[in-house]
N, CA, C and O atoms as CSV, one atom per row, in Angstrom:
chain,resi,resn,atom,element,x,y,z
A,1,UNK,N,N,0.816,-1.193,0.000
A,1,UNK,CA,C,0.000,0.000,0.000
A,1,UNK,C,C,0.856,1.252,0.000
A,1,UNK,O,O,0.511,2.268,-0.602
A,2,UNK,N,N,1.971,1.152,0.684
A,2,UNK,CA,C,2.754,2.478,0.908
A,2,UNK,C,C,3.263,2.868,-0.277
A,2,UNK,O,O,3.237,4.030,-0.682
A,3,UNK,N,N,3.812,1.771,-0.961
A,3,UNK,CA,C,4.163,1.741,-2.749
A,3,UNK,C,C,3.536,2.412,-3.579
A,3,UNK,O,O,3.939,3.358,-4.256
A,4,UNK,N,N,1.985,1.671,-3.524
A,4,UNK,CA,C,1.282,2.310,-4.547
A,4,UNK,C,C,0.631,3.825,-4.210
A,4,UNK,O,O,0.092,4.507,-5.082
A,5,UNK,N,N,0.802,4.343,-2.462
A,5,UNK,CA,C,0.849,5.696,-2.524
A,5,UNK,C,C,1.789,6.345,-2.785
A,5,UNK,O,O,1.797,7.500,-3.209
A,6,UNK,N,N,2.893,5.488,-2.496
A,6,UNK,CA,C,4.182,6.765,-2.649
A,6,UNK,C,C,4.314,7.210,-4.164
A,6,UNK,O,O,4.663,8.337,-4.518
A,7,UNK,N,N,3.972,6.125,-5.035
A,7,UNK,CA,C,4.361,6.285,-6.633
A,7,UNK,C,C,2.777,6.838,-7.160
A,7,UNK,O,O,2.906,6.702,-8.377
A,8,UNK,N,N,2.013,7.131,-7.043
A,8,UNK,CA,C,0.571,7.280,-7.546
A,8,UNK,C,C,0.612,8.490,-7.337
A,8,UNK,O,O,0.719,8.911,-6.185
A,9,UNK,N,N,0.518,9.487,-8.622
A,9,UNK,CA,C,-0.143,11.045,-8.448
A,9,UNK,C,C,-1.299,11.151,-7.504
A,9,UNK,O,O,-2.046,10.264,-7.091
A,10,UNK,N,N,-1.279,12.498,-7.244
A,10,UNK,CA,C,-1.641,12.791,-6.088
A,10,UNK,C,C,-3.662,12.445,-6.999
A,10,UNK,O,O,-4.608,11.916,-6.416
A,11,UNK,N,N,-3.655,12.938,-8.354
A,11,UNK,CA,C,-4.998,12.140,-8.662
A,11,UNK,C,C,-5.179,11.028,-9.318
A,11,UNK,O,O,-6.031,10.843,-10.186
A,12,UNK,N,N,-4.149,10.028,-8.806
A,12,UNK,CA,C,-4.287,9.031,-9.313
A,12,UNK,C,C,-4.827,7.885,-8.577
A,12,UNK,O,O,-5.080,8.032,-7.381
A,13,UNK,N,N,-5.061,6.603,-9.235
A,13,UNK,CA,C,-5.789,5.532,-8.680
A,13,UNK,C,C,-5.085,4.209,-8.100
A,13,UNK,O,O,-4.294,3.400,-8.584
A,14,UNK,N,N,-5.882,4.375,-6.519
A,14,UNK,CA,C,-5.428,2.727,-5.871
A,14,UNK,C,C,-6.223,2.109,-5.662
A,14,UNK,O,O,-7.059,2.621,-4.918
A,15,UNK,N,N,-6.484,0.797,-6.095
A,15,UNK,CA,C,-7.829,-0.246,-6.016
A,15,UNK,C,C,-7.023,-1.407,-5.465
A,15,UNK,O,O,-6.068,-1.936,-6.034
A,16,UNK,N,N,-7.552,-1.750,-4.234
A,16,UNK,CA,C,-7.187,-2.513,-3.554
A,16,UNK,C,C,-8.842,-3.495,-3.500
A,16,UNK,O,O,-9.918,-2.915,-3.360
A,17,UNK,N,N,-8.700,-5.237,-3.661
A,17,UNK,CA,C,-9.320,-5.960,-4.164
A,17,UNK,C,C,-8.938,-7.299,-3.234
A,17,UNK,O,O,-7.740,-7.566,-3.136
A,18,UNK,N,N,-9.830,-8.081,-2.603
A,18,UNK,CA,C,-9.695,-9.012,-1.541
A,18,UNK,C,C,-10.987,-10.062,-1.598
A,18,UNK,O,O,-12.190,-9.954,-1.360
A,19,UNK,N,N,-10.096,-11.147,-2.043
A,19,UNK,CA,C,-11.358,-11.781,-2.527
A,19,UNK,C,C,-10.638,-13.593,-2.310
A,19,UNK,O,O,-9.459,-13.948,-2.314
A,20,UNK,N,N,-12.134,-14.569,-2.108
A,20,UNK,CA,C,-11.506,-15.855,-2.276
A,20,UNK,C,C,-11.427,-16.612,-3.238
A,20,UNK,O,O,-12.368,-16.700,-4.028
A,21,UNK,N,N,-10.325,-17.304,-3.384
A,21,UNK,CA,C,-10.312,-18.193,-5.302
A,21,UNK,C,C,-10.056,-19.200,-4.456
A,21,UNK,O,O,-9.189,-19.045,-3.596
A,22,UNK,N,N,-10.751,-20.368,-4.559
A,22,UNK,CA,C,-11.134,-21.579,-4.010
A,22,UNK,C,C,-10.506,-21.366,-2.929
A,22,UNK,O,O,-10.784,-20.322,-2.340
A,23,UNK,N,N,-9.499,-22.257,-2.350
A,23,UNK,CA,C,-9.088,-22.181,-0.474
A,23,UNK,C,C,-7.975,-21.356,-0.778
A,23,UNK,O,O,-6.852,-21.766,-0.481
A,24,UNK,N,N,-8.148,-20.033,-1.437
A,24,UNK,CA,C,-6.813,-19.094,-1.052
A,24,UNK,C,C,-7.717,-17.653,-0.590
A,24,UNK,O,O,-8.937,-17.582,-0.740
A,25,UNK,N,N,-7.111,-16.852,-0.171
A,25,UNK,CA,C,-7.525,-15.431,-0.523
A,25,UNK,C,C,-6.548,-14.279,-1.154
A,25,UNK,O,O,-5.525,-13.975,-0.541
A,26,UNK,N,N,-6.801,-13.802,-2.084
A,26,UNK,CA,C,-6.327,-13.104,-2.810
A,26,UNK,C,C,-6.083,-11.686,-2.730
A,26,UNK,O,O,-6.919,-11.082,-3.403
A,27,UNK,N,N,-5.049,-10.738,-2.021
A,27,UNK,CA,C,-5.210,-9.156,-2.334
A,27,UNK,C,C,-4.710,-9.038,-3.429
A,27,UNK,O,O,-3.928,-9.878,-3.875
A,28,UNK,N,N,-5.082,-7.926,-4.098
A,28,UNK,CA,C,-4.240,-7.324,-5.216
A,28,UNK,C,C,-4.333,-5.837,-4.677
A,28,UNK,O,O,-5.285,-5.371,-4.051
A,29,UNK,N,N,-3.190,-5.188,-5.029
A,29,UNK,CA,C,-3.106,-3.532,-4.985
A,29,UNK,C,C,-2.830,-3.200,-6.396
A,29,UNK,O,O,-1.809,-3.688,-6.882
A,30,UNK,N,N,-3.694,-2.330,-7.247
A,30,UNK,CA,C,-3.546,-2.403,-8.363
A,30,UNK,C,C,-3.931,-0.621,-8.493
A,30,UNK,O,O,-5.017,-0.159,-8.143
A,31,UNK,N,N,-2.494,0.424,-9.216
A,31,UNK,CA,C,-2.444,1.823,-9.115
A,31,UNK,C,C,-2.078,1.915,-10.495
A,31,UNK,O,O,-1.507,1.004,-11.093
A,32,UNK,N,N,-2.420,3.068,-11.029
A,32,UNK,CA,C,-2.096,4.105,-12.513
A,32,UNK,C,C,-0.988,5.086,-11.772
A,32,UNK,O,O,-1.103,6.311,-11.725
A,33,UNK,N,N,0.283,4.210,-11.109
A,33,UNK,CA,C,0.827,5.385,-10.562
A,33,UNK,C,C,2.245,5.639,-12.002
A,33,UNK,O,O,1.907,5.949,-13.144
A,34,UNK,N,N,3.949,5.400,-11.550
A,34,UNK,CA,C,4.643,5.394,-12.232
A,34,UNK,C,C,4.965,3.991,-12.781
A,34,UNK,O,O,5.911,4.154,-13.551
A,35,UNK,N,N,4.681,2.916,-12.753
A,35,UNK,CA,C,5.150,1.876,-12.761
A,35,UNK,C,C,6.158,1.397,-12.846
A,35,UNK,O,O,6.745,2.124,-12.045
A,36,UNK,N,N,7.516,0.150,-13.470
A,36,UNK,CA,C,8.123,-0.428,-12.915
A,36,UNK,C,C,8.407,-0.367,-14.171
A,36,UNK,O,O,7.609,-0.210,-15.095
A,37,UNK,N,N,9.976,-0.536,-14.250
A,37,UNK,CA,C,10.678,-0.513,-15.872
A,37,UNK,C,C,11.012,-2.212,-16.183
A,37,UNK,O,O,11.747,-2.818,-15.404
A,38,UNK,N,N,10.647,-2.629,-16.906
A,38,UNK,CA,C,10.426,-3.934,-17.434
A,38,UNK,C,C,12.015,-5.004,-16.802
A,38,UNK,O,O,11.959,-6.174,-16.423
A,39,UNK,N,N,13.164,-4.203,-16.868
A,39,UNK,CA,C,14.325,-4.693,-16.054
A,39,UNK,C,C,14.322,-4.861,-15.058
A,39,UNK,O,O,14.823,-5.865,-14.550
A,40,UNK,N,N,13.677,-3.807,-14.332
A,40,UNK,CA,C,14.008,-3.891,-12.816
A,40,UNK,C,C,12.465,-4.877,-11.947
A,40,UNK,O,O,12.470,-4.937,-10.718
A,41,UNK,N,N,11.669,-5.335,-12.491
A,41,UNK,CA,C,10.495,-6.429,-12.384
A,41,UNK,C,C,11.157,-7.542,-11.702
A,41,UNK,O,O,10.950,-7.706,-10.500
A,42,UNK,N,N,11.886,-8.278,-12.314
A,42,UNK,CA,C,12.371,-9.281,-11.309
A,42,UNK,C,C,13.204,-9.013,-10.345
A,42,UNK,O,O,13.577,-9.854,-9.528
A,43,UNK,N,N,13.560,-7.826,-10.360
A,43,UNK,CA,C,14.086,-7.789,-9.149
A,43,UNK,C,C,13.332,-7.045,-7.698
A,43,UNK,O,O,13.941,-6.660,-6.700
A,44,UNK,N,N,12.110,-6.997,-7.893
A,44,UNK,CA,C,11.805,-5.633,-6.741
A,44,UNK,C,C,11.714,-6.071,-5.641
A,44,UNK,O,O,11.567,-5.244,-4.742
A,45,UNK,N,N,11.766,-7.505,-5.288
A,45,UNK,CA,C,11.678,-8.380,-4.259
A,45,UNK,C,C,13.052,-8.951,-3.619
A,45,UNK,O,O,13.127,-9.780,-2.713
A,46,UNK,N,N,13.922,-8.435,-4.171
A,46,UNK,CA,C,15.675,-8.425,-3.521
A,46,UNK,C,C,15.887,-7.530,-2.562
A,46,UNK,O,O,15.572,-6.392,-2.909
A,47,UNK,N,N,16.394,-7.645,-1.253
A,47,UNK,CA,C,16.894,-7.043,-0.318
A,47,UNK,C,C,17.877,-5.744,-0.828
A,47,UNK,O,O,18.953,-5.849,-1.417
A,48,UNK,N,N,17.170,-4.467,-0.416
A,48,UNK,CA,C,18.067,-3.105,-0.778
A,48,UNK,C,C,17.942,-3.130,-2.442
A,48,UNK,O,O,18.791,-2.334,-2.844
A,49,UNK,N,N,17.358,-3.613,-3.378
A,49,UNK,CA,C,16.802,-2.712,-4.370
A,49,UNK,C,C,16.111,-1.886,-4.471
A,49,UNK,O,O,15.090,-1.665,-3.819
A,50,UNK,N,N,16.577,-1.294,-5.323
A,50,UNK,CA,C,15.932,0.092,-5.685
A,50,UNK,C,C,16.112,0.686,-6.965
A,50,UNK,O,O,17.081,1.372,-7.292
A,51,UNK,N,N,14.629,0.236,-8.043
A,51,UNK,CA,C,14.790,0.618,-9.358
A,51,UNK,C,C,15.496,2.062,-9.536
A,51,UNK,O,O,16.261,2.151,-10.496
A,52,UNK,N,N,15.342,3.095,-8.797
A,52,UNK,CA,C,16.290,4.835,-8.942
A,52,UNK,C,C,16.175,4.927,-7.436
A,52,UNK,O,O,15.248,5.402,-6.780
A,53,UNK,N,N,17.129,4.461,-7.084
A,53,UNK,CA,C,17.936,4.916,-5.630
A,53,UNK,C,C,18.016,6.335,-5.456
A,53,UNK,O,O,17.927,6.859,-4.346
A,54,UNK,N,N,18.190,7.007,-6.579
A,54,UNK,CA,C,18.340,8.436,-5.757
A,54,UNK,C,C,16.266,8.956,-5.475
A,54,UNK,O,O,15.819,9.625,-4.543
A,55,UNK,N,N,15.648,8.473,-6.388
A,55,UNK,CA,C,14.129,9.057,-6.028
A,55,UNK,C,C,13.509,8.120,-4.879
A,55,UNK,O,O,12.454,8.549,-4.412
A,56,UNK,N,N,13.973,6.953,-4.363
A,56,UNK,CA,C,13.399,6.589,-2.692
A,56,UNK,C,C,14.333,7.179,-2.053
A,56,UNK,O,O,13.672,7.653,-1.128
A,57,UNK,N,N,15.283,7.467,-1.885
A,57,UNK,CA,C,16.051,7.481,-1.046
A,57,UNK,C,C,14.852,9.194,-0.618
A,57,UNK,O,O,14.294,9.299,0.474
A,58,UNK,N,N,14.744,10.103,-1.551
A,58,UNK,CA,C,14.141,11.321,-1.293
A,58,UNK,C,C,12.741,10.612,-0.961
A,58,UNK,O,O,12.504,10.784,0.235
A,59,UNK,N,N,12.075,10.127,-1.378
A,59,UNK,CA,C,10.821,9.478,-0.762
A,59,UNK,C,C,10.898,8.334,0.956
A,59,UNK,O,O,10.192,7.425,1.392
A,60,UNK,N,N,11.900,8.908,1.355
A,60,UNK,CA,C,11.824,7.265,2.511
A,60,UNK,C,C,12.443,5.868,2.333
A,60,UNK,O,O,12.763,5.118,3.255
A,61,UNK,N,N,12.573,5.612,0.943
A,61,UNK,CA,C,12.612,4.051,0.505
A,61,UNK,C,C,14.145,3.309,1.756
A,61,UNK,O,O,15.094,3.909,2.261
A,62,UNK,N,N,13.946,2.601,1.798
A,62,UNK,CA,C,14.974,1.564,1.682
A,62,UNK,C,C,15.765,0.148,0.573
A,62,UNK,O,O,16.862,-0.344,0.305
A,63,UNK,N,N,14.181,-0.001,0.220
A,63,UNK,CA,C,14.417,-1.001,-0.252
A,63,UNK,C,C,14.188,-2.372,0.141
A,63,UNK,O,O,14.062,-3.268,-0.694
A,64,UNK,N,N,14.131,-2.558,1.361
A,64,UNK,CA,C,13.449,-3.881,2.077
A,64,UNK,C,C,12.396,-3.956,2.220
A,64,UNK,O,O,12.163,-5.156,2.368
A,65,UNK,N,N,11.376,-3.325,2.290
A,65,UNK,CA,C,10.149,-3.221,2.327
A,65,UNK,C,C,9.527,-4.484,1.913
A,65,UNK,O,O,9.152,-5.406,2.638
A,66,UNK,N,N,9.457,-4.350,0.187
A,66,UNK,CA,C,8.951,-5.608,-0.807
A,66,UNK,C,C,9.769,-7.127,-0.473
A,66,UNK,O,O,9.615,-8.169,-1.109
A,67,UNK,N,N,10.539,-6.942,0.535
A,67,UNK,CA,C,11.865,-8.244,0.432
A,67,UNK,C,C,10.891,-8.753,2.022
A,67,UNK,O,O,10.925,-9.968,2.217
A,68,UNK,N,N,10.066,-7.904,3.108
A,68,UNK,CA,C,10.207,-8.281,3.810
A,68,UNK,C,C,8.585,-8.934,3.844
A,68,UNK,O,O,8.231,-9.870,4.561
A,69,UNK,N,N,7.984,-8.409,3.171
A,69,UNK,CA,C,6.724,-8.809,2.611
A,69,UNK,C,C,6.470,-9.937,1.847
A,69,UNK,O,O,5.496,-10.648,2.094
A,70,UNK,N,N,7.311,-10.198,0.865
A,70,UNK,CA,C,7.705,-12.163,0.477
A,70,UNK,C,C,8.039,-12.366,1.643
A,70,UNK,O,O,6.966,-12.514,2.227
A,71,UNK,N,N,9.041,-12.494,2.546
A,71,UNK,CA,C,9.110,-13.420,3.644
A,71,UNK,C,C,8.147,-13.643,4.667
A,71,UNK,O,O,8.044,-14.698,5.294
A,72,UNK,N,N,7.560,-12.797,4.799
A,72,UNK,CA,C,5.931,-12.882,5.576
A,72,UNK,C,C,5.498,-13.642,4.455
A,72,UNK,O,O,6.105,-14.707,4.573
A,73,UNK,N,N,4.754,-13.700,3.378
A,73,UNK,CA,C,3.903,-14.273,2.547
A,73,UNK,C,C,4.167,-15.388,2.358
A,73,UNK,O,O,3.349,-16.308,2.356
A,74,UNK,N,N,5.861,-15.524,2.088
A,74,UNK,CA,C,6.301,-17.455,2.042
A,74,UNK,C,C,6.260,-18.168,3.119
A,74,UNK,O,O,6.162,-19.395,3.161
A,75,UNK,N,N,6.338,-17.390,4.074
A,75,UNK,CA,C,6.518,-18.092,5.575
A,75,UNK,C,C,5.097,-18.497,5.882
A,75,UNK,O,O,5.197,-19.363,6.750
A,76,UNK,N,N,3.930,-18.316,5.623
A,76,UNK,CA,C,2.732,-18.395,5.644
A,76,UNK,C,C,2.357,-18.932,4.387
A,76,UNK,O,O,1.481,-18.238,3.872
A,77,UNK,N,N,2.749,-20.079,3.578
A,77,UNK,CA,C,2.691,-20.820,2.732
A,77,UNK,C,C,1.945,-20.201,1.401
A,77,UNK,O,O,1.447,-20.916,0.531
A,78,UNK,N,N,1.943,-18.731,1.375
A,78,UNK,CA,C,2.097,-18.306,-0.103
A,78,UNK,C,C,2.754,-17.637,-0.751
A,78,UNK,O,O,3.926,-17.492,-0.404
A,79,UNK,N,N,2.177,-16.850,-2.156
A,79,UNK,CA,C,3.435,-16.433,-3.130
A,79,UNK,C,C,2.784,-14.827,-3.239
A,79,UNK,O,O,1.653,-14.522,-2.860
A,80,UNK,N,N,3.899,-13.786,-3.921
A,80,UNK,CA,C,3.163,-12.738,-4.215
A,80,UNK,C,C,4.044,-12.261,-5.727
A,80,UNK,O,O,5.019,-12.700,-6.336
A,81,UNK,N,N,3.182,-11.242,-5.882
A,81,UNK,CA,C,4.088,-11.295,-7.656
A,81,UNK,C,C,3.594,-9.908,-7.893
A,81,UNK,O,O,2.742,-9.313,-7.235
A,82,UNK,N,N,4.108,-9.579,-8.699
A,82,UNK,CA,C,4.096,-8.115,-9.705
A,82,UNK,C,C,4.258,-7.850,-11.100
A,82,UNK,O,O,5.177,-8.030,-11.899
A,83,UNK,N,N,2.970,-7.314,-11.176
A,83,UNK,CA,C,3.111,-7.155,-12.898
A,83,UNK,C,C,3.331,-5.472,-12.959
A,83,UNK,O,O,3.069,-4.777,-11.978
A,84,UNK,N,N,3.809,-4.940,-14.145
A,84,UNK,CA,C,4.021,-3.478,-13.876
A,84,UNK,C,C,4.781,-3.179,-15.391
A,84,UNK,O,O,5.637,-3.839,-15.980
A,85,UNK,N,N,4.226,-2.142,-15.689
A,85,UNK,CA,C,4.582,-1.544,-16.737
A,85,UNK,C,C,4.853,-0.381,-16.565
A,85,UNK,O,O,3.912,0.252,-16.087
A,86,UNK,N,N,6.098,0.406,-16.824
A,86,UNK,CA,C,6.413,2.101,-17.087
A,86,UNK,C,C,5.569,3.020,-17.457
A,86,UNK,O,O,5.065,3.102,-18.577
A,87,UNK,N,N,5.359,3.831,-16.429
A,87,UNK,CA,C,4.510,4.919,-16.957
A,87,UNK,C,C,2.807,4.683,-16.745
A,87,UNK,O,O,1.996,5.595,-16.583
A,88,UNK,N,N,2.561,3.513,-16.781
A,88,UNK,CA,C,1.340,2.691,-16.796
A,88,UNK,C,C,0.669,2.547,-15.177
A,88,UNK,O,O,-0.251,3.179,-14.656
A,89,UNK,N,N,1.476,1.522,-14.674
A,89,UNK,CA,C,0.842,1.672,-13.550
A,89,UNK,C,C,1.242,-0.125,-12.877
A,89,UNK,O,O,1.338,-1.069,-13.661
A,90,UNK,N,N,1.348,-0.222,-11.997
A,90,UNK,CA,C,1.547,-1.611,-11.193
A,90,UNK,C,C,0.397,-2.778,-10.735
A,90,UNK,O,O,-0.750,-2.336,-10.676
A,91,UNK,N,N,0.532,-3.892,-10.477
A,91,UNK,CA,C,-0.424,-4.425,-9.529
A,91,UNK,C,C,0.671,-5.656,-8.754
A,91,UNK,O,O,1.425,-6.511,-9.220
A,92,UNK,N,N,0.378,-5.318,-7.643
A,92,UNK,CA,C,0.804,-6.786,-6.735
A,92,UNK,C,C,-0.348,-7.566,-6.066
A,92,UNK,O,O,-1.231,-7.208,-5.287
A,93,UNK,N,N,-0.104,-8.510,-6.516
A,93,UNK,CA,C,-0.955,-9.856,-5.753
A,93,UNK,C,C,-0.502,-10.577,-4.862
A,93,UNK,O,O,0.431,-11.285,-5.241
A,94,UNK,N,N,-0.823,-10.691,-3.712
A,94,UNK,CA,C,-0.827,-11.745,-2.781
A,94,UNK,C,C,-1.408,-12.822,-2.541
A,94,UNK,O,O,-2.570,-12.548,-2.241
A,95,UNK,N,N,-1.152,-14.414,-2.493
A,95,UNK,CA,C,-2.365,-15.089,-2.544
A,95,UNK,C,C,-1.557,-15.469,-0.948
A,95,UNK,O,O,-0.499,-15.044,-0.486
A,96,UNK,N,N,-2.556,-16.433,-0.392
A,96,UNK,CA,C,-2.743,-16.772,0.920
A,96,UNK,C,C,-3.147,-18.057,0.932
A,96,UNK,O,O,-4.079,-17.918,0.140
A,97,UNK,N,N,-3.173,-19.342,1.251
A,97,UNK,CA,C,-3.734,-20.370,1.772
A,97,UNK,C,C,-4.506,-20.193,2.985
A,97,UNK,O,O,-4.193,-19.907,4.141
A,98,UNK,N,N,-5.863,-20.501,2.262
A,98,UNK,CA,C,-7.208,-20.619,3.542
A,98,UNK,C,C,-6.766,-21.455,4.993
A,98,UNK,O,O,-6.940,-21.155,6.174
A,99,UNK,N,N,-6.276,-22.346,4.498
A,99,UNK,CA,C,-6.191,-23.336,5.485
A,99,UNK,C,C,-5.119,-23.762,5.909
A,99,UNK,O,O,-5.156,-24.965,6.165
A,100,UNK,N,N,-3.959,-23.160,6.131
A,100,UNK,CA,C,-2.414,-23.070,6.400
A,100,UNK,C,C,-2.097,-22.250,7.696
A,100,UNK,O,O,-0.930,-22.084,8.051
């Protein structure tokens, strides 16, 4: 959530979506903010990345944030992922096991 406010114009859109797909539950955070440059996608979930280090570093970032959020999510027997396009806008999904 902090993501898709920090990167989302100030009139832009966050739709946050929570729902069950058979025994999981599903968030997605899905924003028209800056999105994610097609290189730096697999990595946003690495400890201390940072697609432009110098614009979090002025926003707060660290960089662990997204690293510490997979380890909550795997440790609790699910996965989370990111789709994201430049300029466009992001979505991350979380799924969850109902019964885990």
């Amino acid at each position: 959530m902090s993501n898709a406010i920090k990167f989302t114009q100030t009139k832009g859109k966050i739709i946050i979506t929570l729902k069950r797909v058979v025994d999981n539950v599903v968030l997605t955070i899905e924003d028209n903010g800056s999105g994610i440059a097609e290189k730096d996608v697999p990595h946003v979930f690495d400890h201390f990345y940072m697609a432009d280090p110098a614009r979090n570093r002025q926003q707060g970032g660290q960089g662990i944030g997204l690293a510490i959020v997979k380890a909550i999510v795997v440790a609790h027997g699910g996965s989370v992922s990111v789709d994201s396009e430049l300029g466009v806008g992001t979505i991350f999904t979380v799924k969850l096991p109902l019964n885990n």
